[in-house]
N, C-alpha and C positions, 0 to 999 in steps of 0.2 A: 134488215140484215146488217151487222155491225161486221167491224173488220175482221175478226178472227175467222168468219163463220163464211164471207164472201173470199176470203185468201184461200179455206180446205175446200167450198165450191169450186174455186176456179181452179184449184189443183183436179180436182174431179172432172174438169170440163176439157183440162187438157190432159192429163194424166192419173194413171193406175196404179205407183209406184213401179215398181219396180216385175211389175205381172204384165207380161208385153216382150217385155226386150230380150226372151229366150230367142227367138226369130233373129234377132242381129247379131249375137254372138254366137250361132250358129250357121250365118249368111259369111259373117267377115271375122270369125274371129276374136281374141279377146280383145286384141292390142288395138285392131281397127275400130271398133267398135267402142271402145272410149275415145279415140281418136275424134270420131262421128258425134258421140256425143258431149263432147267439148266444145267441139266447132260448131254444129250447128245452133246451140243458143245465140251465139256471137251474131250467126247473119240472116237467124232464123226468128227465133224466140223475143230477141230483146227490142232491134227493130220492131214488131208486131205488140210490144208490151207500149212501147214507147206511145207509138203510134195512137194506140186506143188510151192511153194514158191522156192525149191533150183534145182528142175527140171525146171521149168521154165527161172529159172534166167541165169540156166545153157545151155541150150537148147532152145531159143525162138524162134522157127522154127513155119512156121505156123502146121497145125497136130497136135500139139500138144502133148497131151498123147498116140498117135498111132507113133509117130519118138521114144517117149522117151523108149516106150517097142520095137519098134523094135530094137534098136540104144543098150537095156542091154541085151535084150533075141532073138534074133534074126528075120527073118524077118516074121519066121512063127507067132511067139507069137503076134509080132506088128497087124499081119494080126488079129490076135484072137482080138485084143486089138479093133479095130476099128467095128469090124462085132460086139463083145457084145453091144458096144454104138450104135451104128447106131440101133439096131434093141430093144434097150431099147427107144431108141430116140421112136422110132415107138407107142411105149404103154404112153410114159411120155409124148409125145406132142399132145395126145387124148384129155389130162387131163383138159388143158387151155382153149379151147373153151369150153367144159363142163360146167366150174369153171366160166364164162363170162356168157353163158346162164342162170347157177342156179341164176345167181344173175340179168338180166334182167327178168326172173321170178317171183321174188322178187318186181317188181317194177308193171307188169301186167301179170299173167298167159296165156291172151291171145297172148303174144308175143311169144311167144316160144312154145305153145299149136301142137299138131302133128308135121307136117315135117317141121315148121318153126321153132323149135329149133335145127335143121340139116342144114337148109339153116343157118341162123347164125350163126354155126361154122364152115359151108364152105364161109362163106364172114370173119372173122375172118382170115383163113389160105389164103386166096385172098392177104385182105388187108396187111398182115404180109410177104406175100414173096415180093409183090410189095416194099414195105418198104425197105426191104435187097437189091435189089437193086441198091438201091439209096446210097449203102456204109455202112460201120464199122461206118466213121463218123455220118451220122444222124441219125442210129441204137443209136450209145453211146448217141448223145446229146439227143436225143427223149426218152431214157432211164432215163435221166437226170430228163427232164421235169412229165416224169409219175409217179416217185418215189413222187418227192413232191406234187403233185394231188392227190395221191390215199393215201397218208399218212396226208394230213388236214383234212379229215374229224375225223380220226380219234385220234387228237388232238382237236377237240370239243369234243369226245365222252370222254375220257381223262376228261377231264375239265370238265363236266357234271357228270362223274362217281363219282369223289373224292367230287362235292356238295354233292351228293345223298348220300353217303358212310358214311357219317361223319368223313371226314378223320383225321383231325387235333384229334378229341375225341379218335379214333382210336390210333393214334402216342403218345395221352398223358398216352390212357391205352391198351397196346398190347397183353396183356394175359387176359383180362376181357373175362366171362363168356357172356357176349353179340357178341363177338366175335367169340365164338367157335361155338354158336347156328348159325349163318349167314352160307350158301350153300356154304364156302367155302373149308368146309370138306367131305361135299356131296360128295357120289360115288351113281352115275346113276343105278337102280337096272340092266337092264339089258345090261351096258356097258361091253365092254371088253379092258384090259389094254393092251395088245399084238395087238390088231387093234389101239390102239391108239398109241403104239412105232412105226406102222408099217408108219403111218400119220406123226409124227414125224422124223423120219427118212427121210422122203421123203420131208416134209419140211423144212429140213438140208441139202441137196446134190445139187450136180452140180458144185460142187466149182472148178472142174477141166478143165468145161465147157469152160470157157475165155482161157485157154492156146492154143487153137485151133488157135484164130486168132491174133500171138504174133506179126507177120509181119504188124500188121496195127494199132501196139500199140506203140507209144512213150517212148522210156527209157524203153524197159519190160523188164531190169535184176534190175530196181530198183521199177517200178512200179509194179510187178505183185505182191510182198510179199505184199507190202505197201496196194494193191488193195485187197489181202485175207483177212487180219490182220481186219482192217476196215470196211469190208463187213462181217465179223462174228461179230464183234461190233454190227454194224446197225441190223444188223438180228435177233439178241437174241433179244435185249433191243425193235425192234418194235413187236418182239411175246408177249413177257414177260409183257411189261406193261400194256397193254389191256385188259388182261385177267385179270392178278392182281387185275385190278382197278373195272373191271366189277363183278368179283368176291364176291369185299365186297359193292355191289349195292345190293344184294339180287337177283338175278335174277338165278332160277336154273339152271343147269346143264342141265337136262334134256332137255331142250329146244332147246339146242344148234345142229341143224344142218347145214350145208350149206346153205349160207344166214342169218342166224341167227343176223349175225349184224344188218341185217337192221332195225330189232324186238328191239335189246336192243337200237340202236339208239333215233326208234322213242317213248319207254317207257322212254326213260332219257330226250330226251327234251319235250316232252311232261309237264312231271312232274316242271319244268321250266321254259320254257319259252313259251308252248302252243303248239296250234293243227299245228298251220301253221309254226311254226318255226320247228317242228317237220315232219313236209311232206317235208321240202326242205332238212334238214339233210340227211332224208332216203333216198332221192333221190341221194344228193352224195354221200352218203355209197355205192349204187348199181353201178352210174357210176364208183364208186372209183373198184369196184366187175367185171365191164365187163373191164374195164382199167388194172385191173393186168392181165385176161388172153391174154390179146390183149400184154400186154407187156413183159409178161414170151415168150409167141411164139415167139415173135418179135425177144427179147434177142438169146431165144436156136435156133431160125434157124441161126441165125449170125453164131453160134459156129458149129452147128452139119453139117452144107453146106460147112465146110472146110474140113472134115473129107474125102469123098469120093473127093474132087476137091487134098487133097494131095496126096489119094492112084490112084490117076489117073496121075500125075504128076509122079509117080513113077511105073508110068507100071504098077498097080495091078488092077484096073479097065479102063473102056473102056477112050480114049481120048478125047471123047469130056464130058466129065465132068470137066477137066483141062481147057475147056475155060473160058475169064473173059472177063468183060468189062472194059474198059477203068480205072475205079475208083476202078479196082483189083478183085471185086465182081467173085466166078465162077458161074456164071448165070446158067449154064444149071444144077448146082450141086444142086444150091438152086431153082430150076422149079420139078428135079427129087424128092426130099426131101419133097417138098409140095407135091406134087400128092399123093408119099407113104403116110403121113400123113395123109391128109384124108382119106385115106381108112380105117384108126383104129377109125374114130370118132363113138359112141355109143355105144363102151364097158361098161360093168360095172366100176365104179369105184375103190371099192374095189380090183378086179383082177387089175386091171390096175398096181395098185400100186405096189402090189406082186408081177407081171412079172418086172415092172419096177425097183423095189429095187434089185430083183435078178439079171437082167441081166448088171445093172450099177455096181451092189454091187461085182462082178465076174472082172467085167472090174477095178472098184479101188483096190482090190486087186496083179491086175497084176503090177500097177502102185506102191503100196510100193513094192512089189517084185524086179521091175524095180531100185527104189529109191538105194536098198540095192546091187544090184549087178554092178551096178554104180559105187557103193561107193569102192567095190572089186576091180571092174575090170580097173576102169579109176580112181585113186585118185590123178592124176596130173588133172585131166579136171578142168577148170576155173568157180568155184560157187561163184558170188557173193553177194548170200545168202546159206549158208547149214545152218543145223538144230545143235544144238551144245551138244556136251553130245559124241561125235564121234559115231561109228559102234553101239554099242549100242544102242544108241538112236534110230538112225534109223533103224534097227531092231523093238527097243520098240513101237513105234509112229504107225504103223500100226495093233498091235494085237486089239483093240480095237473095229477100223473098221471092221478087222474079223470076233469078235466073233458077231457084231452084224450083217452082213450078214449072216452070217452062221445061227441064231438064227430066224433070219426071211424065210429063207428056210426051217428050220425045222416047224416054227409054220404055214407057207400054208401048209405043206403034206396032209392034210387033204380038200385043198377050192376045187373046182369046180368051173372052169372056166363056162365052160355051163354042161346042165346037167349029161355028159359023161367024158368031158376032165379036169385033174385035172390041174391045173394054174401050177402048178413044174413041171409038164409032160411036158406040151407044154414049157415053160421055159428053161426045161434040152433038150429036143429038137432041138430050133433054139439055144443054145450053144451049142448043137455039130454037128449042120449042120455049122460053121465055120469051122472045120479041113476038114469036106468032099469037102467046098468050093476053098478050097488054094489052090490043084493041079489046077483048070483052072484056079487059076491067073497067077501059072507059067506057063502054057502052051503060054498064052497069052504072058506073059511078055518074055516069048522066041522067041515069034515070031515077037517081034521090042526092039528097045531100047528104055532107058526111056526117054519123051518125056519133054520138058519146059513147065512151064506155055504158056498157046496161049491167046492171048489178040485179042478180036474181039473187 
């Protein structure tokens, strides 16, 4: 996988464009709501890029973030390190066919009506392990191809926004009182700001996702920085403008939920250029809507189907998940992965997310901990990328990310998962059925040595 192709994976791995963030400008508003997502690349995104940037560069081993905790903190932590993402993977890869059917819903409610919106997220997780497959290679280039599809439509909406806006009037007068009256000061009476960081936050992660498969990446002690760096670019700037632009259209807040684009699509070109140029927009808005979930899966099975194919490679789960075929692929890692994953499809959303942020937000964690005892323990090791500012920096570059896990564990204390189990219960739960888990890996791993890759 060359640069182009691993920057639109990891857009995929951490984001959808712009399909997602109905939920925060509908939580907080317009104003708030770019605010959020300003800010949090700063203490969120870029730390986390940085971070995997000099681990990476330093360590390109496939595994990923599971080598680089076990390799600072031993082989217990690694093990901690790999069970919290595998089993976040479980709640975050629910999300994607979801996010595909709200938006095929969008287009005819009979489509997705009873269990035919189950059957298409299990043809979703079908077609997306079939995919993987077929290699890293047609994962990155198909990744390629999805980015620029599911992002023209919304470069007409773009372009339609700033007619309807008056923009250029706008830029001539930026503090006029016609300005201040337009919804883009609006806060939604019964949003809430803290479900909508929580939305945000989850629309910023995964950036660690790509160091999983370094072995099937070109140059990844120069490409992986280059490949963060640029994928936090792309990312902010396709959230940011859209809303911006939609913002000063007059179109409330209030309205904004999942799918919601396809409402503001068809009210701007309508207003333009007609009824029928306006039903085929909407209709790319929706494929552009079932196309990110189909290619967020696509992307994180690539990453998370390395995770147990290396901790089997190393003794710690069973051997035959270390098979592959031919094109490197561990087939039976990524058949095991899908199956789990279906079984989490029709959860609630919201909980999804909350287990999800925690049980990822617990794993990034370990990884700047990782970062810093690195830095302690091996300062001759070969980085060519670190973070610059020395021990301090890398120290500093993670508290950010902390305080905002940590923040979002204390504001679920209160959700219910279903009407008994609290989402932080079950959460703090399956994180510490990993330490209960470890002694049978080494029981296991004592009872052979650790095994190569097996190529069927």
């Amino acid at each position: 996988m060359r640069l182009l192709p691993l920057i639109a994976a990891t857009y995929f791995m951490v984001s959808g464009g712009p399909y997602g963030l109905e939920d925060i400008v509908g939580q907080a508003g317009y104003a708030r709501a770019l605010i959020l997502l300003c800010i949090v690349p700063i203490v969120w995104s870029l730390p986390t890029a940085l971070m995997i940037g000099e681990l990476a560069s330093a360590m390109p081993e496939e595994g990923g973030f599971y080598i680089w905790v076990g390799r600072a903190l031993s082989r217990f932590w690694g093990f901690q390190e790999a069970w919290l993402s595998l089993t976040a993977s479980i709640f975050d890869m629910a999300i994607y066919p979801a996010l595909a059917v709200a938006y095929l819903s969008q287009l005819d409610p009979a489509l997705t009506a009873g269990h035919r919106g189950l059957l298409w997220s299990l043809a979703i997780v079908a077609l997306c392990v079939a995919w993987n497959l077929r290699g890293a290679y047609s994962v990155g280039q198909g990744s390629l191809w999805m980015l620029a599809l599911l992002l023209t439509p919304f470069a007409v909406i773009l372009f339609l926004g700033l007619l309807r806006s008056g923009f250029w009037q706008i830029a001539m007068h930026p503090f006029s009182l016609a300005l201040l009256a337009r919804p883009l000061f609006a806060r939604p009476l019964h949003g809430s700001l803290t479900t909508a960081l929580l939305f945000v936050l989850w629309n910023y992660m995964g950036w660690d996702n790509a160091s999983t498969i370094a072995r099937e990446v070109k140059d990844p002690q120069r490409n992986y920085i280059r490949a963060m760096l640029y994928a936090v670019l792309v990312v902010a700037v396709s959230y940011v403008l859209p809303i911006a632009v939609v913002a000063l259209t007059g179109i409330p807040a209030s309205v904004f939920v999942t799918g919601a684009w396809v409402a503001a699509a068809r009210m701007l070109a309508t207003a333009h250029f007609g009824v029928h140029f306006a039903s085929w927009l909407a209709i790319a808005v929706v494929a552009g809507g079932a196309l990110t979930g189909v290619a967020m899966f696509n992307a994180l099975t690539l990453s998370y189907a390395r995770i147990p194919a290396a901790m089997a490679s190393d003794g710690l789960l069973p051997r035959a998940l270390a098979r592959r075929m031919k094109n490197g692929v561990p087939w039976v890692a990524v058949l095991v992965c899908g199956g789990a994953w279906a079984l989490a499809l029709g959860l609630n959303l919201t909980r999804l997310l909350e287990l999800d942020v925690m049980l990822y937000g617990l794993s990034l964690i370990l990884e700047f901990v990782a970062l810093v005892v690195l830095r302690l323990r091996e300062p001759a090791l070969i980085r060519p990328f670190h973070i610059p500012g020395g021990l301090g920096m890398a120290v500093g570059v993670g508290v950010g990310p902390a305080l905002l896990v940590f923040f979002t564990i204390w504001a679920a204390r209160g959700d219910l998962l279903t009407s008994h189990v609290p989402a932080i219960a079950l959460g703090a739960t399956l994180a510490l059925a990993g330490p209960l888990l470890y002694p049978w890996t080494l029981l296991r791993r004592s009872s052979r040595k650790p095994t190569p890759d097996i190529t069927t």
